[in-house]
KOLGUKOL-327894 format. One line per field, with one value per residue (C-alpha): residue number from 1; x, y, z; residue in three letters. Coordinates in steps of 0.5 Angstrom, whole numbers, padded with zeros to 4 digits. Layout:
! residues N
k = (NUM  ...)
x = (X  ...)
y = (Y  ...)
z = (Z  ...)
r = (ala  ...)
This chain:
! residues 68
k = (1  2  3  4  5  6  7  8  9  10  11  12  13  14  15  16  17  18  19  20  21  22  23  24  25  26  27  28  29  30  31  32  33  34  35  36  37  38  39  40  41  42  43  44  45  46  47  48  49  50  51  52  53  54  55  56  57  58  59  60  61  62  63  64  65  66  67  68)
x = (0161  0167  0166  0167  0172  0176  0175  0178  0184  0185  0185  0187  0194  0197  0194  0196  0204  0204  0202  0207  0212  0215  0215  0217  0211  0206  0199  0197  0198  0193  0188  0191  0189  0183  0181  0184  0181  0174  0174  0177  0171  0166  0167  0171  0176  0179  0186  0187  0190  0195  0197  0197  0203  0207  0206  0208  0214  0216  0216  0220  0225  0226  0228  0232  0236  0234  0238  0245)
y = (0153  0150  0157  0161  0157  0158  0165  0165  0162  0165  0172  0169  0167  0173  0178  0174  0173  0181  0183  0178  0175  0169  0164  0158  0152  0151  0148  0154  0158  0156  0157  0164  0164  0162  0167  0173  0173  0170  0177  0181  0179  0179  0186  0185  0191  0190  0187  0195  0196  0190  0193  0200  0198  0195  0200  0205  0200  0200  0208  0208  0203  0207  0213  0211  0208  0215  0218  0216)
z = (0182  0178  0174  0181  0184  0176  0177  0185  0183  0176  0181  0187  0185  0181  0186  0193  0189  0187  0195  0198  0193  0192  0200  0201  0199  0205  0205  0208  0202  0197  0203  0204  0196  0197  0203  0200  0193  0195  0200  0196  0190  0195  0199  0204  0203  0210  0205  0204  0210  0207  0201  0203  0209  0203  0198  0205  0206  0198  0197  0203  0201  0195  0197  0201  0195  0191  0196  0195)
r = (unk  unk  unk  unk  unk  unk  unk  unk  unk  unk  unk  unk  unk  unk  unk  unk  unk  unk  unk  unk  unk  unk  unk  unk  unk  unk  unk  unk  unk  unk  unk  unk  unk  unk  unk  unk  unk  unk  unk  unk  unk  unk  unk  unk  unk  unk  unk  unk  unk  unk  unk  unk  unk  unk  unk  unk  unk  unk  unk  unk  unk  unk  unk  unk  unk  unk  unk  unk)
């Protein structure tokens, strides 16, 4: 059980920071980790949706500066 809960948080942390960058310190952020890594592991993809809206809303932005 120490070698899951290692390995969740080993990916949870990197993999939450790069969806949703630096916030400021709750506790409901570790929790956050924990659920996004531990379904993402275990096959809940629904995560997908997330990051496909955010990789949407960053190309977006990126044209718009390409632009001027």
């Amino acid at each position: 059980m120490l070698m899951l809960t290692v390995f969740i948080l080993a990916y949870g942390v990197p993999a939450y920071s790069l969806l949703y960058g630096v916030q400021k310190f709750s506790w409901h952020i570790p929790r956050a980790i924990l659920n996004l890594a531990y379904w993402q592991i275990f096959g809940e993809l629904e995560v997908l949706g997330d990051i496909e809206s955010i990789t949407f809303f960053l190309s977006k932005f990126r044209f718009y500066f390409s632009i001027f």
